[in-house]
N, CA, C and O atoms as a Tinker XYZ file with bonds, in Angstrom:
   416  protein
     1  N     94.351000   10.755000  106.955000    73     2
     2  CA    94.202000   12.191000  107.143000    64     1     3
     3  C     95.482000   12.743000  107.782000    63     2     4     5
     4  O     95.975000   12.162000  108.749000    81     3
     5  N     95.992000   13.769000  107.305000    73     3     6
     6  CA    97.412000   14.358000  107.605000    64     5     7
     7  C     96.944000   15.633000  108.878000    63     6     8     9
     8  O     95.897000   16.270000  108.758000    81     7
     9  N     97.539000   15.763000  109.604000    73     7    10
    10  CA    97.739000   16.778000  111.057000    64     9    11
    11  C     98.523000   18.068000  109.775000    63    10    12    13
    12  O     99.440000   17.982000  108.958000    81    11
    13  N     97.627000   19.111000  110.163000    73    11    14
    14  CA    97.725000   20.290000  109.195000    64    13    15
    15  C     98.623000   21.252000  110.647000    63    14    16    17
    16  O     98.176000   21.208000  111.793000    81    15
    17  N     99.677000   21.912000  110.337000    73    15    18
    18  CA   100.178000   22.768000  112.106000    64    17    19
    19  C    100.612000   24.046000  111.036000    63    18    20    21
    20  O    101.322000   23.899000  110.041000    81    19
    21  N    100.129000   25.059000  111.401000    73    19    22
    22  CA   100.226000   26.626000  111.127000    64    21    23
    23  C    100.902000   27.129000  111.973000    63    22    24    25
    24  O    100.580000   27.161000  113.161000    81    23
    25  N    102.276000   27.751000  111.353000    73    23    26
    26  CA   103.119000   28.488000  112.456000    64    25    27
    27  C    102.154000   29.896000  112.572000    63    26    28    29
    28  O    101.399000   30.479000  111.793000    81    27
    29  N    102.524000   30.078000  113.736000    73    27    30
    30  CA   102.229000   31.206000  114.434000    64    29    31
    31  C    102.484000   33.178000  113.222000    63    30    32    33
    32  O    101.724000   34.115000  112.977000    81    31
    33  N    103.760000   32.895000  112.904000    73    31    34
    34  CA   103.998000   33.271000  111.556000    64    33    35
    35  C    102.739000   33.740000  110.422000    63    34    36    37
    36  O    102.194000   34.839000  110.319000    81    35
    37  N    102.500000   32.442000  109.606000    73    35    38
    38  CA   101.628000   32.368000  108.787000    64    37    39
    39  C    100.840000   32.580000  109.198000    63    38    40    41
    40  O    100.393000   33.397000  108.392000    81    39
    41  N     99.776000   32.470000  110.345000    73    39    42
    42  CA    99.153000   32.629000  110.697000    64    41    43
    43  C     98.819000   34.902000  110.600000    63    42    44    45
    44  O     97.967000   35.582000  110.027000    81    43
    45  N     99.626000   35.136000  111.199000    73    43    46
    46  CA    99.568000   36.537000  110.966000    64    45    47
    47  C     99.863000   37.143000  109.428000    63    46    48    49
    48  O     99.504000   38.196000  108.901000    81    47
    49  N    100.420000   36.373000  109.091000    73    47    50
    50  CA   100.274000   36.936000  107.313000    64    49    51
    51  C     99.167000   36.581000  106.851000    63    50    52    53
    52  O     98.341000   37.492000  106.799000    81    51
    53  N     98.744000   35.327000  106.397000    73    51    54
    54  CA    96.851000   35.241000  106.240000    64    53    55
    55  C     95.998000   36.669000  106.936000    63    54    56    57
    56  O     95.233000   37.342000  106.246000    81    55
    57  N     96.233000   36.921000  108.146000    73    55    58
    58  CA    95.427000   38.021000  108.957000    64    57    59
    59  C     95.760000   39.453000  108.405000    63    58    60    61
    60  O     94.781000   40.178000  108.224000    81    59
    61  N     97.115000   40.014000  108.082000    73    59    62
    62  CA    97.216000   40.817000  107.845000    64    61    63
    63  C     97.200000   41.076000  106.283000    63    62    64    65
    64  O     97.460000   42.154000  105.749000    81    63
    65  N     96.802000   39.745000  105.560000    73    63    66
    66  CA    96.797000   39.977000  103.985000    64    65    67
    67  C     94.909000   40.129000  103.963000    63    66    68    69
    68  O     94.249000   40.835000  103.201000    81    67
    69  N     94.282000   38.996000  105.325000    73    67    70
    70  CA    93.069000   39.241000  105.039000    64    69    71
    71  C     92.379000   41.085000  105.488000    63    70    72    73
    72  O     91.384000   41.533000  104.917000    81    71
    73  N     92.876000   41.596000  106.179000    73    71    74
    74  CA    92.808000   43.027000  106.837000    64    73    75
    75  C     93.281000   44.126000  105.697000    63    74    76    77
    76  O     92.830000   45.258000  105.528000    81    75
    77  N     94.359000   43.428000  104.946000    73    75    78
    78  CA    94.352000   44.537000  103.764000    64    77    79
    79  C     93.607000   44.342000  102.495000    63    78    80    81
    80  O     93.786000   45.173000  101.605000    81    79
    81  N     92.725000   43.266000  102.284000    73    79    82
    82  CA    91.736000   43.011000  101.362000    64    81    83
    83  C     90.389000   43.613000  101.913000    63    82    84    85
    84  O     89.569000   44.308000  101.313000    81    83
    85  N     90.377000   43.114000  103.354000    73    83    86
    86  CA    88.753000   44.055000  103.707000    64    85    87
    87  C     88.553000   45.792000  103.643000    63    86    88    89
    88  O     87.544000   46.496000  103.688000    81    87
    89  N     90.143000   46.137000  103.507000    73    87    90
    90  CA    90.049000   47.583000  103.643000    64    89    91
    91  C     89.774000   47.754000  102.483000    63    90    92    93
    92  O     88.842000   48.539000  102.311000    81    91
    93  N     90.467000   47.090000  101.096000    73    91    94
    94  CA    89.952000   47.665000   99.580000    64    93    95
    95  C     89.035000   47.102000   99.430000    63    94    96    97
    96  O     88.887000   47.160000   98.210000    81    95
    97  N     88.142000   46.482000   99.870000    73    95    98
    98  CA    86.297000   46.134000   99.768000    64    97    99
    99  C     85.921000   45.205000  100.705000    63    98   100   101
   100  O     86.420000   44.125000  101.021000    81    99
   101  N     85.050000   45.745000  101.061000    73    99   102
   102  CA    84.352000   45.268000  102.319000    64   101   103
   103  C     83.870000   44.320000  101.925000    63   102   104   105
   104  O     83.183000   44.318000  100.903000    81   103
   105  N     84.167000   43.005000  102.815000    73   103   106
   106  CA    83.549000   41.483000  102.219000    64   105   107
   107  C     85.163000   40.646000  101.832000    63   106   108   109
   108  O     85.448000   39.530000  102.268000    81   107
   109  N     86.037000   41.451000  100.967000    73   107   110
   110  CA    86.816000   40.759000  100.082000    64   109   111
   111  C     87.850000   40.394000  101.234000    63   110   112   113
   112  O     88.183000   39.226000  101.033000    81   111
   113  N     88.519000   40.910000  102.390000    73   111   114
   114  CA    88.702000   40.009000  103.406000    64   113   115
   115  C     88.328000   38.603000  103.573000    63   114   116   117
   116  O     88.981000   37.570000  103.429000    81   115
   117  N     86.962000   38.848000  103.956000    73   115   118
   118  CA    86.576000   36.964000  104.332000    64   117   119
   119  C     86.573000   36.151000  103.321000    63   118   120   121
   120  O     86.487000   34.925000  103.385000    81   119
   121  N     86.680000   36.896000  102.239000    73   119   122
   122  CA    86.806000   35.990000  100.940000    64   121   123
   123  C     88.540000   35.330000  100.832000    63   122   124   125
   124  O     89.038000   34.259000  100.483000    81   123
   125  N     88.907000   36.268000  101.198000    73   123   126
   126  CA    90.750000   35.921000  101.083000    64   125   127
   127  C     90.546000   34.684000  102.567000    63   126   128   129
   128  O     90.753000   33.486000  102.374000    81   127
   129  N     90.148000   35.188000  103.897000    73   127   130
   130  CA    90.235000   34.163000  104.668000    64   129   131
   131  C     89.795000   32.696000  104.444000    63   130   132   133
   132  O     90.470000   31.751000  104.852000    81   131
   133  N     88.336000   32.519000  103.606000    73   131   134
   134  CA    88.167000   31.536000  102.883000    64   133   135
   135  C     88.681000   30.426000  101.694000    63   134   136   137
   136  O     88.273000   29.285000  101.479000    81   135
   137  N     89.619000   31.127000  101.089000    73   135   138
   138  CA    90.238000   30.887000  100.512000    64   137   139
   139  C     91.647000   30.343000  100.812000    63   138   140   141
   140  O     92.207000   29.551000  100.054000    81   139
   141  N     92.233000   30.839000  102.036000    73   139   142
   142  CA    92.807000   29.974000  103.036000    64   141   143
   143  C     92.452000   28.724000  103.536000    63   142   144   145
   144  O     93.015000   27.641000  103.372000    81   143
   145  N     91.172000   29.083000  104.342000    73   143   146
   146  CA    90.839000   28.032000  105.622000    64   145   147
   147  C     90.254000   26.637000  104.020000    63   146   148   149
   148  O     89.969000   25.469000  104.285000    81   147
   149  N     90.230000   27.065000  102.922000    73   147   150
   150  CA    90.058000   25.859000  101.776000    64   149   151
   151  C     91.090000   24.775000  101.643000    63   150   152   153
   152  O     90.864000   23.568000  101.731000    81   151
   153  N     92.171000   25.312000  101.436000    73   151   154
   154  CA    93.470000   25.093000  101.120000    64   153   155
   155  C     94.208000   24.429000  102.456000    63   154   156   157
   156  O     95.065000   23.571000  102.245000    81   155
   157  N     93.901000   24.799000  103.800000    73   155   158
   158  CA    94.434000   24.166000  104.876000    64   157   159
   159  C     93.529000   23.071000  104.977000    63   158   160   161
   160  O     94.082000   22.136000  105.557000    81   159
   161  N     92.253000   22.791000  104.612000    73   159   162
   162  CA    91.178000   21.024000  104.856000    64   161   163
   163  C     91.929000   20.966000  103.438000    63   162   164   165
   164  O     92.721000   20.054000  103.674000    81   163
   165  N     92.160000   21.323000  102.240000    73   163   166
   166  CA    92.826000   20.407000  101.606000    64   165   167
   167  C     93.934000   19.298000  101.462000    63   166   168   169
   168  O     94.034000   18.226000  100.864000    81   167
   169  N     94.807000   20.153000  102.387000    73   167   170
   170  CA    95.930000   19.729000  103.116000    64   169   171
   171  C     95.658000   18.423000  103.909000    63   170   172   173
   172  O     96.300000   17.373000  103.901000    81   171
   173  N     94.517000   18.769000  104.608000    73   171   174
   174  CA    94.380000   17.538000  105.374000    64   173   175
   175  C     94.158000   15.848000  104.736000    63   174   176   177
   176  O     94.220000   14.821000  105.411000    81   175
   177  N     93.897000   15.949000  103.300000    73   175   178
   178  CA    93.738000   15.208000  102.467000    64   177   179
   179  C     94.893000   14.648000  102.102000    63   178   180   181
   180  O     95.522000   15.186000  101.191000    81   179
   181  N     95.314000   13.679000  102.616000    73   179   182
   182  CA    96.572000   12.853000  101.901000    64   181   183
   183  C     96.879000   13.169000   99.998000    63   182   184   185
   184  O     97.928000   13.517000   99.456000    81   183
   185  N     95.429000   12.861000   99.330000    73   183   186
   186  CA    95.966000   12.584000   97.889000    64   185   187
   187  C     96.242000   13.692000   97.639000    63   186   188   189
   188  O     96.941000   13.746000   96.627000    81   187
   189  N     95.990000   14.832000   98.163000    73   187   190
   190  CA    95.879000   16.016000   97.803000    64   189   191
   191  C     97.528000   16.532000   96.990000    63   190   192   193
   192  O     98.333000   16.995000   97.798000    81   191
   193  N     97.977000   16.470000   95.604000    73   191   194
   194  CA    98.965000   16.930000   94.908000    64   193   195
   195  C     99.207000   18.426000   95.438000    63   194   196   197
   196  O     98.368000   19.310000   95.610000    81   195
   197  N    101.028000   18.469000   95.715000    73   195   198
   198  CA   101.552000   19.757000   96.380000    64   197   199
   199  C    102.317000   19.870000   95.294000    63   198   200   201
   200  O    102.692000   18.828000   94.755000    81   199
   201  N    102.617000   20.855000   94.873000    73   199   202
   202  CA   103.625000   21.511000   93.744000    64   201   203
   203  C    104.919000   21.703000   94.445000    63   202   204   205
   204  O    104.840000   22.283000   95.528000    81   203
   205  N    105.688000   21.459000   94.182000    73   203   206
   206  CA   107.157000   21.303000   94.115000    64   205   207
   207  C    107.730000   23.344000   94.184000    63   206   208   209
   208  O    107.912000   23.839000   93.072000    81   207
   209  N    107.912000   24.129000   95.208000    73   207   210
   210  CA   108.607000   25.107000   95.143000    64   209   211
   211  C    109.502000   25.221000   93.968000    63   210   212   213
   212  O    109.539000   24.212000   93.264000    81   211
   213  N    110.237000   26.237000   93.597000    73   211   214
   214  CA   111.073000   26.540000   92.443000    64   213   215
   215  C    112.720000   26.690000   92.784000    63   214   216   217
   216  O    112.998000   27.671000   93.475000    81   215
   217  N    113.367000   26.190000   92.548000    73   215   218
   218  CA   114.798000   26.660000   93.080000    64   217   219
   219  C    115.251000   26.318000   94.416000    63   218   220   221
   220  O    115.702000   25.177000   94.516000    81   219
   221  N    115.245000   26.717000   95.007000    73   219   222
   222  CA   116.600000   26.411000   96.347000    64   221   223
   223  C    115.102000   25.920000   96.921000    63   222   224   225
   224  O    114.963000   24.704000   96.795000    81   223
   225  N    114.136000   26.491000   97.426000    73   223   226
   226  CA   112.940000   25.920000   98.452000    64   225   227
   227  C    112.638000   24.752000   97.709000    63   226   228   229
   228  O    112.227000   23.824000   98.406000    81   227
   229  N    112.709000   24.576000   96.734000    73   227   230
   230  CA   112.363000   23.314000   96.105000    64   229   231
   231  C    112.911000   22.101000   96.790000    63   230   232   233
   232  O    112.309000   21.147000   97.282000    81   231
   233  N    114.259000   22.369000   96.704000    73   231   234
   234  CA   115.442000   21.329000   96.783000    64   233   235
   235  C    115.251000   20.905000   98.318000    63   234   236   237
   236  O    115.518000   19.723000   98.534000    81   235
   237  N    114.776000   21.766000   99.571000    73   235   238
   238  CA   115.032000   21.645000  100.239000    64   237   239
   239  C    113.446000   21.348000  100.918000    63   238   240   241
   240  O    112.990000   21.700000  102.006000    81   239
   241  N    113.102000   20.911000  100.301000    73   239   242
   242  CA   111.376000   20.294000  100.601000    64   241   243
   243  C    110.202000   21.294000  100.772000    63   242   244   245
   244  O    109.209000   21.115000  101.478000    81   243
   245  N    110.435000   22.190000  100.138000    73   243   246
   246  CA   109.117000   23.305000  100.669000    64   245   247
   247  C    108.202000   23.356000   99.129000    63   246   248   249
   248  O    108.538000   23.725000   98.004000    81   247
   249  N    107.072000   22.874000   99.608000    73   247   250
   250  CA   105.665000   22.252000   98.220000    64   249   251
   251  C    104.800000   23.861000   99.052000    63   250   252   253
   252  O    104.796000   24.435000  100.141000    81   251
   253  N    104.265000   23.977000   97.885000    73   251   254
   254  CA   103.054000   24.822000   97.786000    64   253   255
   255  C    101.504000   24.160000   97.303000    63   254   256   257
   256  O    101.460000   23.105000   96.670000    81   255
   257  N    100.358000   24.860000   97.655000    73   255   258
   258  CA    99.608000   25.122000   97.133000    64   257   259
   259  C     99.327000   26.361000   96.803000    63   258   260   261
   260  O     99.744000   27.219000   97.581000    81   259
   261  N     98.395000   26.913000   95.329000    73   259   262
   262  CA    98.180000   27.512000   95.087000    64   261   263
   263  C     96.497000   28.524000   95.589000    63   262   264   265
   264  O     95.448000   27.990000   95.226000    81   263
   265  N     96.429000   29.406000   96.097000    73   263   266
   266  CA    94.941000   30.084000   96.667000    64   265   267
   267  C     94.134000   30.051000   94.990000    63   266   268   269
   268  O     94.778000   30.165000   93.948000    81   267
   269  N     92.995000   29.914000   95.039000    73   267   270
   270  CA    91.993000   30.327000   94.357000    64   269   271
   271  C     91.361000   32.262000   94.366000    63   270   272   273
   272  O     90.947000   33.056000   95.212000    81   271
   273  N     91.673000   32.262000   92.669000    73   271   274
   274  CA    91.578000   34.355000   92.945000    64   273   275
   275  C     92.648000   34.791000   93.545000    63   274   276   277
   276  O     93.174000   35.502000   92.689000    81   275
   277  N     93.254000   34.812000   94.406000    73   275   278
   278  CA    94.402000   35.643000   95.288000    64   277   279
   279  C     95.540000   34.731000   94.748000    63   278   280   281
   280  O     95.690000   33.542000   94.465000    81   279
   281  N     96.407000   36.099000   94.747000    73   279   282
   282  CA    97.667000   35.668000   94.191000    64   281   283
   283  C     99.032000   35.658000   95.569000    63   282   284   285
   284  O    100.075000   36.293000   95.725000    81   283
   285  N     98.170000   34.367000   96.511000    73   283   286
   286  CA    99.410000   33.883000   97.330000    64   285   287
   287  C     99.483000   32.241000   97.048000    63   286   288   289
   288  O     98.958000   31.360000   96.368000    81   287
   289  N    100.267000   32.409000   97.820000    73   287   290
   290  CA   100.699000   30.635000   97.893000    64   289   291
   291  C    101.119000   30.315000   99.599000    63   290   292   293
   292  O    101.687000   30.986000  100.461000    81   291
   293  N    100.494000   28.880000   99.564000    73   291   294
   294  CA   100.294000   28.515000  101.083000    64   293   295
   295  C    101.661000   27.541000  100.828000    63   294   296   297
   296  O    101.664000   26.932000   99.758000    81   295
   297  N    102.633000   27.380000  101.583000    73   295   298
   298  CA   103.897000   27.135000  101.537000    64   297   299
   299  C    104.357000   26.090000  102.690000    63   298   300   301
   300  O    104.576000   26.461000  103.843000    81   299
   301  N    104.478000   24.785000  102.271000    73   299   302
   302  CA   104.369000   23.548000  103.038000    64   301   303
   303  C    105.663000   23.029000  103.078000    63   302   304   305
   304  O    106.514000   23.319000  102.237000    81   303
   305  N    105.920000   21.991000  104.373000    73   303   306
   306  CA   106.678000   21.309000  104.767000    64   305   307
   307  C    106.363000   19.977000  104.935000    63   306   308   309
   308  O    105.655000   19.916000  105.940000    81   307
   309  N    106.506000   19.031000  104.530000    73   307   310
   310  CA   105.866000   17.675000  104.872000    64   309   311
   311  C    106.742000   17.379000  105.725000    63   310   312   313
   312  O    107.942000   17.583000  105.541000    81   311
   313  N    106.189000   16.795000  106.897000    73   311   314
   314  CA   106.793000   16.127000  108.216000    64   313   315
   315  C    106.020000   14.891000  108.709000    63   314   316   317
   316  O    104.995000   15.091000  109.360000    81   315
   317  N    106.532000   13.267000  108.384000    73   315   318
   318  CA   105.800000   12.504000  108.866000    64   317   319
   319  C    104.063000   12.554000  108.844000    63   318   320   321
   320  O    103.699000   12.723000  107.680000    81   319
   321  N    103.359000   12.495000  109.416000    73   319   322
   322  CA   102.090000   12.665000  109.330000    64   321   323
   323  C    101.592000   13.761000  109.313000    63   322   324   325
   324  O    100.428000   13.967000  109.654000    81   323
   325  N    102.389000   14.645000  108.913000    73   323   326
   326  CA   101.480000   16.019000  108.788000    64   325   327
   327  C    102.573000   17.113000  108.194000    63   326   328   329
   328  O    103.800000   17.048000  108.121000    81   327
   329  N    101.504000   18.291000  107.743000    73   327   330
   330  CA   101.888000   19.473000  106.783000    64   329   331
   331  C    102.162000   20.478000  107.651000    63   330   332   333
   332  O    101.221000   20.877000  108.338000    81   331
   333  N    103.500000   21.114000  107.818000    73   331   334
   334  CA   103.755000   22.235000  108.639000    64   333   335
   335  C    103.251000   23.634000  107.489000    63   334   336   337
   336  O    103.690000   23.665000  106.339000    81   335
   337  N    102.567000   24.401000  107.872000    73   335   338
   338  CA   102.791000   25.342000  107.038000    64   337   339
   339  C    103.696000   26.544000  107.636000    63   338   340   341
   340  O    103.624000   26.955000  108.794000    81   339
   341  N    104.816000   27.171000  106.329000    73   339   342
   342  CA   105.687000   27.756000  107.211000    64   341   343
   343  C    105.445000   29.403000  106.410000    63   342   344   345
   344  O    106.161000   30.339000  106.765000    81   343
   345  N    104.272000   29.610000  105.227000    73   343   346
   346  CA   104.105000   30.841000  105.216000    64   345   347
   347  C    102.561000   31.090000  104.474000    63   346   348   349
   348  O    101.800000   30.178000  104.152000    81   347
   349  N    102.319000   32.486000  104.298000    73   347   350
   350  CA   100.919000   32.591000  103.089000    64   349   351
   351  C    101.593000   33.153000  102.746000    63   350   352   353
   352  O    101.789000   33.968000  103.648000    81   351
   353  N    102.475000   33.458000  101.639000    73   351   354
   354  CA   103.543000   34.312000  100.652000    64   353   355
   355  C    102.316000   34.979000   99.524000    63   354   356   357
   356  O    101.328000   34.392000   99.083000    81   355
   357  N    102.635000   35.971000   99.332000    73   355   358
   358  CA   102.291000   37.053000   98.119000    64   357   359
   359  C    103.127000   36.040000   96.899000    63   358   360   361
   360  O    104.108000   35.413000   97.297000    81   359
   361  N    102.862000   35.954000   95.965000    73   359   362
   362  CA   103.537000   35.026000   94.541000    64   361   363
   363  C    104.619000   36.062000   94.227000    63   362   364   365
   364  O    105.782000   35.709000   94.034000    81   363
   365  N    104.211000   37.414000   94.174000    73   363   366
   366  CA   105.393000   38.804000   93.768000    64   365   367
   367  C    106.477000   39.485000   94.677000    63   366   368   369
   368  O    107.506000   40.151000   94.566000    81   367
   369  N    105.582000   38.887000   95.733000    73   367   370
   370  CA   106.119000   40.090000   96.509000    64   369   371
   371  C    107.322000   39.327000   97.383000    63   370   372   373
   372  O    107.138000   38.204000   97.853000    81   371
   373  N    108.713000   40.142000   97.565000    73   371   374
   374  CA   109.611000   38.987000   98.691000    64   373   375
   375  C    109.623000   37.796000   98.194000    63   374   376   377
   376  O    108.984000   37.049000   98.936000    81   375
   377  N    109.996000   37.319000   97.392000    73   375   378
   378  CA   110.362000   36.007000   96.923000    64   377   379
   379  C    111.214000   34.787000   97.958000    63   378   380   381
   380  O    112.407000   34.887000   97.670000    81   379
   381  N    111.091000   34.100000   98.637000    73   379   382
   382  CA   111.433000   33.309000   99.527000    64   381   383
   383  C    112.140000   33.869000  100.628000    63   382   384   385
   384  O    113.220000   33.571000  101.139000    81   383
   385  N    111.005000   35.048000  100.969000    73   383   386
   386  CA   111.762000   35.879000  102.566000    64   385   387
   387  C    111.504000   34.356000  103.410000    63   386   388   389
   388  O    112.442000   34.335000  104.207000    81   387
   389  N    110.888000   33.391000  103.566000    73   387   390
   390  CA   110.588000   32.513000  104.313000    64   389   391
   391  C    111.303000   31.248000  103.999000    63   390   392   393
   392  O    110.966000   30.064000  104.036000    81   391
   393  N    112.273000   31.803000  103.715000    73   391   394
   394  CA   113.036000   29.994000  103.405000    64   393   395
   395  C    113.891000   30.036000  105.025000    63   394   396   397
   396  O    114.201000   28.981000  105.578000    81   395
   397  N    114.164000   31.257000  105.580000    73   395   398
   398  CA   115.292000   30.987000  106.591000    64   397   399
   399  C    113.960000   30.841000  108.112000    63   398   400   401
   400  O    114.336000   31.293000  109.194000    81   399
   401  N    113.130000   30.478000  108.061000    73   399   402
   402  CA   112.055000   30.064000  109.222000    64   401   403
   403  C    112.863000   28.948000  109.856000    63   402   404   405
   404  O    113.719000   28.298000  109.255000    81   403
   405  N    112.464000   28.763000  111.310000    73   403   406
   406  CA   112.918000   27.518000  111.275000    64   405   407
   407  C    113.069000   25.812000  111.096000    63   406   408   409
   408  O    113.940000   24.986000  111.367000    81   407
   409  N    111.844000   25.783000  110.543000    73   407   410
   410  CA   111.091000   24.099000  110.028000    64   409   411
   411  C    112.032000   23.885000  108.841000    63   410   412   413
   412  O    112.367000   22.713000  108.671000    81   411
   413  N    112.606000   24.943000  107.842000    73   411   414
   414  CA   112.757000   24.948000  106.392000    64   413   415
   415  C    114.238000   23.889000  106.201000    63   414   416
   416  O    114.687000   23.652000  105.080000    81   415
């Protein structure tokens, strides 16, 4: 089992992506938060396959998973026994504003 660590960061983007889903329908918040807190116990799963970033985050070790319905991506660092996560990125929006964090 891999040690899952959420920067402080990501952490407020999940919150403020889940706060702008509850405002366009009530409910669809906790659905976006769920859809998170899925994807971080997945993480915790060793076999669990990470997709390879595209381009420069690629090269430089940053794997994704993909959310279920919502179009973000949970954006990983493998470190020894465990998955740093260093964003919840929008797929469109800002395209690797999070490569210059500091884990990356």
């Amino acid at each position: 089992m891999r040690r899952v660590k959420l920067l402080e960061v990501a952490a407020a983007e999940a919150s403020a992506a889940a706060a702008w889903y509850e405002r366009e329908r009530s409910g669809l918040g906790a659905e976006f938060a769920a859809a998170v807190e899925a994807v971080l116990d997945l993480l915790e799963d060793e076999a669990t396959p990470l997709l390879p970033m595209p381009a420069e985050a690629g090269t430089r070790g940053a794997k994704r998973l993909m959310l279920e319905r919502f179009p973000y991506d949970v954006v990983v660092i493998e470190r020894d026994a465990e998955h740093i996560v260093v964003a919840i990125a929008h797929q469109a929006r800002k395209p690797g504003y999070w490569r210059e964090r500091e884990c990356i």
